[in-house]
C-alpha positions as CSV (number, residue, x, y, z in Angstrom):
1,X,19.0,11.4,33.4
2,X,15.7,13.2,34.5
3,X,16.8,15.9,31.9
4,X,17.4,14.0,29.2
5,X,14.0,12.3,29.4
6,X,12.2,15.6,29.9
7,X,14.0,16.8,26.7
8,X,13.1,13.9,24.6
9,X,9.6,13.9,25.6
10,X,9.6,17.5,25.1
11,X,11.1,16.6,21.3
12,X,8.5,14.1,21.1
13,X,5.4,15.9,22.0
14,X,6.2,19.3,20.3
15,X,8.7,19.0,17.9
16,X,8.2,15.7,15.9
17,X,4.7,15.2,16.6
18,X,3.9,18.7,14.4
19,X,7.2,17.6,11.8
20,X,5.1,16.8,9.0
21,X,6.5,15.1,6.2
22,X,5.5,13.8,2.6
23,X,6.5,10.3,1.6
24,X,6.4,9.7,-2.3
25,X,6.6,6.0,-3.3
26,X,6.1,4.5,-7.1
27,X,4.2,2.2,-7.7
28,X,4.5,-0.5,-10.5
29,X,1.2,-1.5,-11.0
30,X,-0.2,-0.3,-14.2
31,X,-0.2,-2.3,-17.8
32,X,2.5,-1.0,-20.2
33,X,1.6,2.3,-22.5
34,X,-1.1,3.4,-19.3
35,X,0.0,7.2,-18.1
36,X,1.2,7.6,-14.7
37,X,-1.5,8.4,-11.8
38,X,-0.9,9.6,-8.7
39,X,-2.6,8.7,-5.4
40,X,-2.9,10.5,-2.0
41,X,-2.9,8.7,1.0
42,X,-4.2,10.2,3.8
43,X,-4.9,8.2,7.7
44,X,-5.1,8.6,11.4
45,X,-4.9,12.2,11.8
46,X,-7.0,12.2,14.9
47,X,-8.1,15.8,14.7
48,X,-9.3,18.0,17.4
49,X,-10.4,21.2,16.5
50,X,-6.8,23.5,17.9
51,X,-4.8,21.3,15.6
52,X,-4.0,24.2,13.9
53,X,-0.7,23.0,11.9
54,X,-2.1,20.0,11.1
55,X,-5.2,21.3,9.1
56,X,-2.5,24.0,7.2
57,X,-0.2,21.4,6.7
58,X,-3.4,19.2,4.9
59,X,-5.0,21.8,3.2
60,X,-1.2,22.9,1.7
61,X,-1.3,19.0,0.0
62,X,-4.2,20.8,-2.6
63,X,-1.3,22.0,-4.3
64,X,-0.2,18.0,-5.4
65,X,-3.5,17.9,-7.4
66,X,-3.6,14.4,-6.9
67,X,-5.8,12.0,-9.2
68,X,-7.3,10.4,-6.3
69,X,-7.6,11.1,-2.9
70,X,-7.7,7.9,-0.5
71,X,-8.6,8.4,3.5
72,X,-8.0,5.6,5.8
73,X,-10.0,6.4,8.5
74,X,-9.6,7.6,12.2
75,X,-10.1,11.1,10.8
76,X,-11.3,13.2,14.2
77,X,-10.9,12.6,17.9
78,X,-13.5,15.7,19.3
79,X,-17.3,15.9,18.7
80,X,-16.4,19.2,17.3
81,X,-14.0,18.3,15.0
82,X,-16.0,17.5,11.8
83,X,-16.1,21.5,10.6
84,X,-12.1,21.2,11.2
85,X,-11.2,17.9,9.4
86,X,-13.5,19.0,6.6
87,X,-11.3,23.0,6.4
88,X,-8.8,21.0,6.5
89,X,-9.3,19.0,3.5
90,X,-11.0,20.9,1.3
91,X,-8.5,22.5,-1.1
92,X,-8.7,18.3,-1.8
93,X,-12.5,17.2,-1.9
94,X,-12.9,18.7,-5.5
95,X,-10.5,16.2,-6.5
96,X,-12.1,12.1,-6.8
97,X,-12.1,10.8,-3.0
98,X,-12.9,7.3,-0.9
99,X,-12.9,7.3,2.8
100,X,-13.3,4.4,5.1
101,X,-13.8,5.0,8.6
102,X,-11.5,3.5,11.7
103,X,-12.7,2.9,15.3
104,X,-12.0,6.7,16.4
105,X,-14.2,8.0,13.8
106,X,-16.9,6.5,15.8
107,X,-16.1,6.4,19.5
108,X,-14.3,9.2,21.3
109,X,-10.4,8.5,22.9
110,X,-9.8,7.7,26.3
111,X,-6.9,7.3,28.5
112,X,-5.2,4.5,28.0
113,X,-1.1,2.8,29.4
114,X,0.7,2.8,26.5
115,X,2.9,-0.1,27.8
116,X,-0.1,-2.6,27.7
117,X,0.5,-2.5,23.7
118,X,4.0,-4.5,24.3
119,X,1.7,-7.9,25.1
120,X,-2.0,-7.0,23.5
121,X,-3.7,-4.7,20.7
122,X,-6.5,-2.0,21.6
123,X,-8.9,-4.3,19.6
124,X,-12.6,-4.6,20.9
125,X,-11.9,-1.7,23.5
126,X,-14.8,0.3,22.4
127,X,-17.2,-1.3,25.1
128,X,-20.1,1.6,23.7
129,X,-22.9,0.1,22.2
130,X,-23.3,3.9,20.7
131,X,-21.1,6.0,19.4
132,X,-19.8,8.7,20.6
133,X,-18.8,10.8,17.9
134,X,-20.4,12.2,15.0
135,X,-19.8,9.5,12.5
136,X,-22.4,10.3,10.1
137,X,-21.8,14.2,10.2
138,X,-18.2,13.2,9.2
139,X,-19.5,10.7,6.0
140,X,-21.7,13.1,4.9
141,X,-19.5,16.1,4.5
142,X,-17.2,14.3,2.0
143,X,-19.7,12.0,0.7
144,X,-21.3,15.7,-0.1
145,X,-18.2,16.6,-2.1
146,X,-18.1,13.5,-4.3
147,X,-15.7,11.3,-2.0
148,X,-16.8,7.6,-2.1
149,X,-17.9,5.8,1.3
150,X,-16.1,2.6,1.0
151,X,-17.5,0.9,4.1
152,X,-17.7,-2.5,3.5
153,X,-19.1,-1.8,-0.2
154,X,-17.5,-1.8,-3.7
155,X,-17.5,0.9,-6.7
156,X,-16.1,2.2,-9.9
157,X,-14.5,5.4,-10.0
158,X,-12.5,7.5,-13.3
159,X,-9.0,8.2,-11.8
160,X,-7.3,10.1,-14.6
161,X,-7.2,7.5,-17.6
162,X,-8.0,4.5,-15.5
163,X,-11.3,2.7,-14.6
164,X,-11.1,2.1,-10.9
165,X,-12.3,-1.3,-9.3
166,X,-12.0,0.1,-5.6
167,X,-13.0,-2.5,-2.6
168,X,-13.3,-1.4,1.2
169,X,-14.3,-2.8,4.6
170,X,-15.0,-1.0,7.8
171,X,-12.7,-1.4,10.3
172,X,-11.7,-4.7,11.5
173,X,-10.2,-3.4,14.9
174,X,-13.7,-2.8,16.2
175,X,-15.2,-5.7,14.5
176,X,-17.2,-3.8,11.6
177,X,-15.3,-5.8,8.4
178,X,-17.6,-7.9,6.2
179,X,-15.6,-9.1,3.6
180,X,-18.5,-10.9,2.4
181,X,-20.1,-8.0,1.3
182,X,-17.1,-7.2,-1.2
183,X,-15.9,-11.2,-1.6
184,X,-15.5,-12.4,-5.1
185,X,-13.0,-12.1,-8.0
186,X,-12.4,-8.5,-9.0
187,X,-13.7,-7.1,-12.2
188,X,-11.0,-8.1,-14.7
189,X,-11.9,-5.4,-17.2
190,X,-10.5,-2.5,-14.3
191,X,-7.4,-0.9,-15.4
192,X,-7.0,-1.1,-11.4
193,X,-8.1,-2.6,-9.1
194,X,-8.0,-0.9,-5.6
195,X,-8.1,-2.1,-2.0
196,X,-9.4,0.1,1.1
197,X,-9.4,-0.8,5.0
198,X,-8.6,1.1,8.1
199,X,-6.7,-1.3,10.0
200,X,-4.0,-3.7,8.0
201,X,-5.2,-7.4,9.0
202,X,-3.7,-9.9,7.3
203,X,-6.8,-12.1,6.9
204,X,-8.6,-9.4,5.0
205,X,-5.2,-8.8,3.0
206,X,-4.9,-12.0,1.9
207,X,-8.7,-12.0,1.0
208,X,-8.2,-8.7,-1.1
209,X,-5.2,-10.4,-2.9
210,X,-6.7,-13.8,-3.5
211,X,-10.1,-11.7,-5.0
212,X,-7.2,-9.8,-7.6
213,X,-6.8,-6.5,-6.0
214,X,-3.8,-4.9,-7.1
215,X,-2.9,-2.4,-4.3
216,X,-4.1,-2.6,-0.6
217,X,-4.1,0.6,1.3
218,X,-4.5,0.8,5.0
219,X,-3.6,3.0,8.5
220,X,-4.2,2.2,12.1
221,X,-0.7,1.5,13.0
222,X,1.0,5.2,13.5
223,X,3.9,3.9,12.2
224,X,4.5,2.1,15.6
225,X,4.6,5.8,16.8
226,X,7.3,5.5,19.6
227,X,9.8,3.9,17.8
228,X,13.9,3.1,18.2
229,X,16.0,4.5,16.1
230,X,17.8,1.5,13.9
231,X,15.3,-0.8,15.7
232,X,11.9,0.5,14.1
233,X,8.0,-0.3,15.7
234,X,8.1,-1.9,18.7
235,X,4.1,-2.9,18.0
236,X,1.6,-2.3,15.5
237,X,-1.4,-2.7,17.2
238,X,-3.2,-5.4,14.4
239,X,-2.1,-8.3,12.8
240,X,0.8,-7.0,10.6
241,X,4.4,-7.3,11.2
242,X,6.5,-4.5,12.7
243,X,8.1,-5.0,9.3
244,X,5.7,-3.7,7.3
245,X,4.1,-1.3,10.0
246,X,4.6,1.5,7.5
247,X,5.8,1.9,3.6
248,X,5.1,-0.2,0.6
249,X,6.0,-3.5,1.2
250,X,3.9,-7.0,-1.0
251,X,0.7,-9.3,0.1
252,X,0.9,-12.4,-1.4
253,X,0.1,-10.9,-5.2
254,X,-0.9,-7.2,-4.2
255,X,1.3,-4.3,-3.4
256,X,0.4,-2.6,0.2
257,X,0.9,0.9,1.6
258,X,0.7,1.3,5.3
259,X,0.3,5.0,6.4
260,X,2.4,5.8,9.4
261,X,-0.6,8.4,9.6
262,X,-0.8,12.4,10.6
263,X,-2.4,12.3,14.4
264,X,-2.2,10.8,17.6
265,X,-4.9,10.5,20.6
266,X,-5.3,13.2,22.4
267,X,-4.3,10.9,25.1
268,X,-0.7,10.4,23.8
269,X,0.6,13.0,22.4
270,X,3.5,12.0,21.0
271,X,5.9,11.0,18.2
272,X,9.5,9.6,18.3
273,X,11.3,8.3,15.2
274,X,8.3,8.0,13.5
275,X,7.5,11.2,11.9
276,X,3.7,11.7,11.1
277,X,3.2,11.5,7.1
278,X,0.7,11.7,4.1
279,X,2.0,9.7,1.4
280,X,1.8,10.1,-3.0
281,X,2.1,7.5,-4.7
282,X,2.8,7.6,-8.2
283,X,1.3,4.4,-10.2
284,X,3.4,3.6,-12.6
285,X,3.4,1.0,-15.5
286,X,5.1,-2.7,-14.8
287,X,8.5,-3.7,-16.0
């Protein structure tokens, strides 16, 4: 029995943990006669600077030329990881980008049981009144490359043949989401209109929904990360159900893609039946 745990961990830590995939979902979102666009979804790869399969396996996505390039946030787990994360992604940050950021973009990873997460999230655990990573270093190398910051702001961005409406929040899991800032009805002269947060909440969902956004993207959950095979996510570590932990799956009137996400913390190193992914998604007109 001792064996067979050692060898699943073992799987878990080294094998599926580095198993990257690519998960390609359309998207029916689009007015009729409007060409197909296609969206990269990137989250959570909580990057330390010897992640060496990880930054190939990013920088081998340039080859998708994707329209648009969407980051959900908890991009690097290291104070040194900035020059990494942004190797990694630059066969990518020539093409149009947003980024919002998640709790681990700001404050650094620390041990934690992973069997409290059965009865409780990790919200509100950053105690630090400062952050403890370099946040702004990380913002400013792909706001230098064109990439859109999307905290808790909104903007208009050419993806293909569309005018983008594109609405994001800061992350809710530490408390940073003003949905005030962004509240309102979205411009109904988009050809899209887009929705970007870190953490999948379903009060911010619903708000993004209700305001007409047409596609919600988020991360934060890993996908449940230790799952059961046939059973799925034990937890997802927000407000979501384990339902929709990962995929595309409806809000109320908006489509949503959860990331399952490319990293874990440092902390917990490891991946069962939940492979880590980046995800393309192909917009496509309605029926």
């Amino acid at each position: 029995m001792l064996g067979l745990g050692l060898a699943g961990l073992g799987y878990a830590s080294v094998v599926e943990r580095n198993w990257f995939r690519l998960r390609r979902f359309d998207v029916p979102v689009l007015e009729r006669g409007q060409r197909p666009v296609r969206v990269l979804h990137l989250s959570d790869l909580h990057l330390t600077p010897r992640r060496t399969m990880l930054i190939n396996w990013v920088r081998s996505l340039g080859a998708l030329e994707p329209d648009l390039v969407v980051n959900t946030g908890d991009s690097i787990a290291h104070p040194d990881a900035v020059p990494a994360l942004l190797h990694a992604l630059e066969p990518l940050l020539s093409r149009p980008g947003l980024f919002v950021y998640g709790s681990n973009d700001l404050y650094a990873p620390k041990p934690k049981n992973p069997v409290r997460y059965l009865w409780r999230t990790s919200k509100n655990d950053h105690r630090q009144h400062v952050p403890s990573l370099p946040w702004e270093e990380l913002g400013a190398g792909m706001a230098s490359e064109g990439w859109l910051d999307m905290n808790n702001t909104t903007a208009r961005i050419k993806v293909g043949d569309l005018d983008v409406a594109v609405a994001g929040i800061h992350d809710s899991h530490i408390s940073r989401d003003r949905y005030d800032l962004v509240a309102g009805p979205a411009p109904s002269d988009a050809d899209l209109r887009l929705g970007v947060m870190h953490s999948p909440e379903p009060r911010n969902m619903t708000r993004f929904a209700a305001d007409g956004y047409q596609l919600l993207l988020a991360g934060h959950t890993h996908g449940g990360q230790l799952c059961i095979p046939f059973y799925g996510a034990l937890v997802t570590n927000c407000g979501i159900d384990r339902a929709r932990v990962k995929g595309l799956s409806r809000h109320d009137s908006a489509w949503l893609h959860v990331s399952a996400g490319l990293g874990t913390s440092p902390y917990a190193p490891a991946r069962f039946a939940c492979f880590p992914e980046a995800s393309l998604l192909t917009l496509v007109p309605r029926r």
